[in-house]
Backbone bond lengths (Angstrom), bond angles and torsions (degrees), N, CA, C in turn:
res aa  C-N    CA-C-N  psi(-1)  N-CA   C-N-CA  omega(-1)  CA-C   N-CA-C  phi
1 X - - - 1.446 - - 1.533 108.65 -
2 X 1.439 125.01 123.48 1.224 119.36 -174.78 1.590 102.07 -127.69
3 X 0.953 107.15 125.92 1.849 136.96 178.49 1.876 104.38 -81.98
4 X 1.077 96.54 104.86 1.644 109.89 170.86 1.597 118.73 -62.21
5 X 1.573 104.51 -23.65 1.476 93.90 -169.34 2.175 96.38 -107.18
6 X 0.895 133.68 6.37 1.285 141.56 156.36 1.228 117.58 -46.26
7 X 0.649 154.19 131.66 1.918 157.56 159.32 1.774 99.63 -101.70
8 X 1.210 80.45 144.87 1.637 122.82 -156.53 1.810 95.50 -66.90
9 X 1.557 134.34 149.34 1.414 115.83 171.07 1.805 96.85 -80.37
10 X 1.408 101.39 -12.55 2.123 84.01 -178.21 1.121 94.25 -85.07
11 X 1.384 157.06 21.63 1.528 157.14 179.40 1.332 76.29 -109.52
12 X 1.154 145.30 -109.18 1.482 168.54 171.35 1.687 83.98 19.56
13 X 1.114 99.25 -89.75 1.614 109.62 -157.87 1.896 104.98 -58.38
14 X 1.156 98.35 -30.34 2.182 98.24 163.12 1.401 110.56 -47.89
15 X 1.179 109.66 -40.24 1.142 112.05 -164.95 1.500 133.32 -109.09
16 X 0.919 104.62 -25.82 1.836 113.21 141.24 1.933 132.66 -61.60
17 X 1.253 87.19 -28.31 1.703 98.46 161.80 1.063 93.27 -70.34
18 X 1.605 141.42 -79.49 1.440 139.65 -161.32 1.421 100.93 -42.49
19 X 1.281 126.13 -44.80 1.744 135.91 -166.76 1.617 89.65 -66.25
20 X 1.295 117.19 -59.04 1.696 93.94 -170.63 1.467 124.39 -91.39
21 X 1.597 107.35 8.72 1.551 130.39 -174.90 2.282 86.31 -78.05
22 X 1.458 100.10 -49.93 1.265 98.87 -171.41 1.179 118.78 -72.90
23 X 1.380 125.67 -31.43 1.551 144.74 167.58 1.633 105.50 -42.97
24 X 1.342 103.47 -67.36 1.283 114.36 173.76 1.691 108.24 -29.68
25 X 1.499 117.39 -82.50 1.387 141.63 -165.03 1.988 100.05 -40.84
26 X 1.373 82.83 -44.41 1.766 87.76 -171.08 1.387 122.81 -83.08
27 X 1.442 111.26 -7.20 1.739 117.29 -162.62 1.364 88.04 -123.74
28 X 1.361 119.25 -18.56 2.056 118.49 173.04 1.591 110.22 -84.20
29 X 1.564 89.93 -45.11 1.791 93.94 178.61 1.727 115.14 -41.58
30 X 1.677 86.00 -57.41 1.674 107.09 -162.53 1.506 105.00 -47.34
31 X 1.408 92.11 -51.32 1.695 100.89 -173.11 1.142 135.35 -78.62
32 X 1.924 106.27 -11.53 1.788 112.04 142.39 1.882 133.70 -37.08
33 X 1.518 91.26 -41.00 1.357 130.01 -150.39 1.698 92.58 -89.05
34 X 1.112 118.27 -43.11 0.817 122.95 -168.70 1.672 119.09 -102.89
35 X 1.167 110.31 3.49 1.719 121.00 -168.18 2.187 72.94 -105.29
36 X 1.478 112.56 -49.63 1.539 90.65 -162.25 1.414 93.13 -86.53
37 X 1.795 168.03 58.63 0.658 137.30 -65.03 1.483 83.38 136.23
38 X 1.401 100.11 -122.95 1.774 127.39 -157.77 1.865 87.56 -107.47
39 X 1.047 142.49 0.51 1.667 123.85 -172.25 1.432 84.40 -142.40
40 X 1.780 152.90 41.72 1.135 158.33 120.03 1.499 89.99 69.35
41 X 0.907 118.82 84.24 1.965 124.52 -167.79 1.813 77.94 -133.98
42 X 1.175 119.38 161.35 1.449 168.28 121.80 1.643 95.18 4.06
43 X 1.616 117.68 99.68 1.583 122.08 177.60 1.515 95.69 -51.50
44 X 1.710 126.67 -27.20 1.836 95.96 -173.64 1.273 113.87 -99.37
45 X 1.703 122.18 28.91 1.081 106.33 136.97 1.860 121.45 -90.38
46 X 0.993 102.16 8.98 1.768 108.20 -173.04 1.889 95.28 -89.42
47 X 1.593 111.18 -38.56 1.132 111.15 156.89 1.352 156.06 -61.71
48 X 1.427 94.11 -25.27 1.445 107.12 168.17 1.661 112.02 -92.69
49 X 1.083 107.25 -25.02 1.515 118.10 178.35 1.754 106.85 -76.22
50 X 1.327 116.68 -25.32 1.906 120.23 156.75 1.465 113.52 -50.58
51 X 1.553 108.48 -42.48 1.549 115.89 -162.96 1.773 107.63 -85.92
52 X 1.488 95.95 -30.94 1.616 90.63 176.53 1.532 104.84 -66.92
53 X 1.816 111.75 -41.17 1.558 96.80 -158.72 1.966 93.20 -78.14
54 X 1.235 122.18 20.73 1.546 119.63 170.26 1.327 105.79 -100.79
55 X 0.924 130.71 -3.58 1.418 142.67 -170.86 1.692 118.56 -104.17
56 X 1.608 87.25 -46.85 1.883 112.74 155.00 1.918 102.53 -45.18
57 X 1.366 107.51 -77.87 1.822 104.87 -169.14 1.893 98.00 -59.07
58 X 1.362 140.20 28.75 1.211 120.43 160.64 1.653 107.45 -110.58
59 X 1.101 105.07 -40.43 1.164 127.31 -174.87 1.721 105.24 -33.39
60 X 1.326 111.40 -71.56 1.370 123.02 -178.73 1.411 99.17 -29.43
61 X 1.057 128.13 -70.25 1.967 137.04 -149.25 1.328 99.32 -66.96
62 X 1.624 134.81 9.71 1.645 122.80 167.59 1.697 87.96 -97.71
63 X 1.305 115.51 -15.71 1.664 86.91 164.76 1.177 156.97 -74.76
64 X 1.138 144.63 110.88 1.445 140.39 -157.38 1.667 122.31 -52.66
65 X 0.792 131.60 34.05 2.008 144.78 -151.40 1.394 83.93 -140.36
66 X 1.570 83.25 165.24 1.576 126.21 159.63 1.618 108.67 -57.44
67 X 1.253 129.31 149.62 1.009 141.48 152.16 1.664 117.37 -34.78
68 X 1.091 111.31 -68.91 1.480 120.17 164.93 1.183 118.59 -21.47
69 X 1.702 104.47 -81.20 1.543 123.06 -146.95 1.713 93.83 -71.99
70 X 0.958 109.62 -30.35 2.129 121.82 -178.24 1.870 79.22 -58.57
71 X 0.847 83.09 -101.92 1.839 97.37 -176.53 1.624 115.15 4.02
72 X 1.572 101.30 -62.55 1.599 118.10 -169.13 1.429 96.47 -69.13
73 X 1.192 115.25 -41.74 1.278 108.69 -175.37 1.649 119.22 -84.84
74 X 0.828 123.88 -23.13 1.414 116.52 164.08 1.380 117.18 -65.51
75 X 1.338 116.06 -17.87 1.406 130.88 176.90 1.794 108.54 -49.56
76 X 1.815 98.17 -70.99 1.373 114.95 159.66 1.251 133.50 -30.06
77 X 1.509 105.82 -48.90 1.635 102.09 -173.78 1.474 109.29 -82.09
78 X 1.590 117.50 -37.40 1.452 118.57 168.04 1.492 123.07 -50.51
79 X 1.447 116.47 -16.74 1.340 106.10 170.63 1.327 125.67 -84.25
80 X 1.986 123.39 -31.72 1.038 120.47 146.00 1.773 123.42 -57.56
81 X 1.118 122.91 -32.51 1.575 111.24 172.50 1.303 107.68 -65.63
82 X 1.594 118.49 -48.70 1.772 100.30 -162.65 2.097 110.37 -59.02
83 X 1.603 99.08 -41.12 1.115 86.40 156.09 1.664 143.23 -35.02
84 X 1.403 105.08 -85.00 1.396 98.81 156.80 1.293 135.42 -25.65
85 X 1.419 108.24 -41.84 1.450 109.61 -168.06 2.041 112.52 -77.52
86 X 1.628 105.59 -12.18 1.308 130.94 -173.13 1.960 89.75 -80.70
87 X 1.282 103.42 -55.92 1.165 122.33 -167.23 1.734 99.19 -58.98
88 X 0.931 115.01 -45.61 2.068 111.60 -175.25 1.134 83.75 -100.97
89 X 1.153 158.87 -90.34 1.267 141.29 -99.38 1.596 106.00 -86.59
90 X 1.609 96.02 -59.93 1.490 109.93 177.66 1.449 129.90 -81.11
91 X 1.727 112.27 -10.19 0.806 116.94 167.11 2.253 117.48 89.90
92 X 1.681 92.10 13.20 1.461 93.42 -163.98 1.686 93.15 -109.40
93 X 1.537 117.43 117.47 1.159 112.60 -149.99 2.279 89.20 -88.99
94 X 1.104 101.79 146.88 2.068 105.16 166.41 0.935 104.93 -50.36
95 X 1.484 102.34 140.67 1.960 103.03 150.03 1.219 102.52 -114.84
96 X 1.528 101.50 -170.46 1.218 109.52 -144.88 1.787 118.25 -68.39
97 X 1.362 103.26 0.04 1.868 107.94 -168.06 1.503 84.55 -115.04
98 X 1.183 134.56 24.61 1.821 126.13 178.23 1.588 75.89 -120.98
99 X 1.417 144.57 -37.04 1.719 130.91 -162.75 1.346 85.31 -100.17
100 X 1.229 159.27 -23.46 1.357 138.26 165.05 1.376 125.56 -77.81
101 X 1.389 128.16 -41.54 1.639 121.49 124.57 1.628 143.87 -28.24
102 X 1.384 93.10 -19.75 1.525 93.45 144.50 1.263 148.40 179.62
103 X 1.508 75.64 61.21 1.635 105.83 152.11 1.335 112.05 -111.95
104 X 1.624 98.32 11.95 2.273 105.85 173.39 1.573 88.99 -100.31
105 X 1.251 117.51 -53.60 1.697 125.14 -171.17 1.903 99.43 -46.72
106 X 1.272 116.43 -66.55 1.709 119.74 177.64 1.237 103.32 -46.17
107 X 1.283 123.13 -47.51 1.655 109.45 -164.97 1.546 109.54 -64.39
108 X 1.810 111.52 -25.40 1.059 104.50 -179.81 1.320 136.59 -72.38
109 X 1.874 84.16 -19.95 1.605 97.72 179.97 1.372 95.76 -69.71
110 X 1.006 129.63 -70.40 1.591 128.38 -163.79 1.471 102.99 -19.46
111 X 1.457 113.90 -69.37 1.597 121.70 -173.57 1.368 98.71 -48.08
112 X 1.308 128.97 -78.92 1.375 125.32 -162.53 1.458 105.90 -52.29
113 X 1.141 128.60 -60.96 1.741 118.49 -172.37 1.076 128.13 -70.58
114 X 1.454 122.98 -45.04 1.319 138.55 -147.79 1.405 105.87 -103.60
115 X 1.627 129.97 -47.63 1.612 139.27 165.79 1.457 104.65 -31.32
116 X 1.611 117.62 121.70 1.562 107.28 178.79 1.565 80.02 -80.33
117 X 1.700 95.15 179.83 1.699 126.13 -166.56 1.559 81.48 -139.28
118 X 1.091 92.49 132.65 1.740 109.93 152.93 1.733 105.10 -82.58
119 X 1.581 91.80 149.08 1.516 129.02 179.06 1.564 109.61 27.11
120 X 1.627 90.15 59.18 1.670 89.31 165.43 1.798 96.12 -155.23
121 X 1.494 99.56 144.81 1.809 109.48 -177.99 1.015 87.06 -109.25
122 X 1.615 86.58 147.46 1.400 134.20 160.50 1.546 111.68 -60.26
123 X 1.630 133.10 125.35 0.804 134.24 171.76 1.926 124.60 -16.33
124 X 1.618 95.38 -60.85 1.336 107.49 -169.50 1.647 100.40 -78.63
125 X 1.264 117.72 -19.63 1.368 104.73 -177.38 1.641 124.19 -95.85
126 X 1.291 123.59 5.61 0.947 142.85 149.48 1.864 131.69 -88.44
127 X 1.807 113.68 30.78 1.369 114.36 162.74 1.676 101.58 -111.08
């Protein structure tokens, strides 16, 4: 029995790589920008950290979604990465209201991205 409105787990997992491919671009960029910035570092890392977060606004458009729901949802996953990324990089470990914030933010992604919708196409699947 095959369900039309289901998405595939190799759709799933395409697209969560892209989610943390973009996470990456946007939470590395920022923090180029921001190491030369507020911690007096070297303007070409403020430059190279421009080109990652230019690299960040491409990223989105290999996803198959709405404009929106891509958007909202990258929202979500960036709040568990910047965490993390506080957590390795900088060394400032969550407490306990930064892991309940987002593990509310993921759940949302799930709903918003991942929930099929009846009688509505996907950008790419409607050419």
């Amino acid at each position: 029995m095959v369900n039309s409105e289901r998405i595939s787990w190799n759709k799933i997992l395409i697209s969560v790589i892209f989610f943390l491919l973009a996470g990456l671009c946007e939470i590395g960029g920022g923090y180029l920008v921001w190491i030369w910035l507020r911690e007096d570092m070297s303007w070409i890392l403020g430059v190279l950290g421009g080109f990652v977060l230019f690299a960040y606004g491409i990223v989105p458009t290999f996803q198959p979604h709405h404009f929106h729901r891509i958007y909202a949802t990258y929202g979500g996953i960036f709040i568990a990465m910047a965490l993390l990324w506080g957590w390795i990089v900088q060394g400032i470990k969550p407490d306990t209201f930064d892991i309940i914030g987002a593990i509310i933010s993921l759940i949302g992604v799930i709903i918003i991205f991942y929930v099929p919708r009846k009688n509505e196409l996907i950008p790419s699947e409607s050419k």
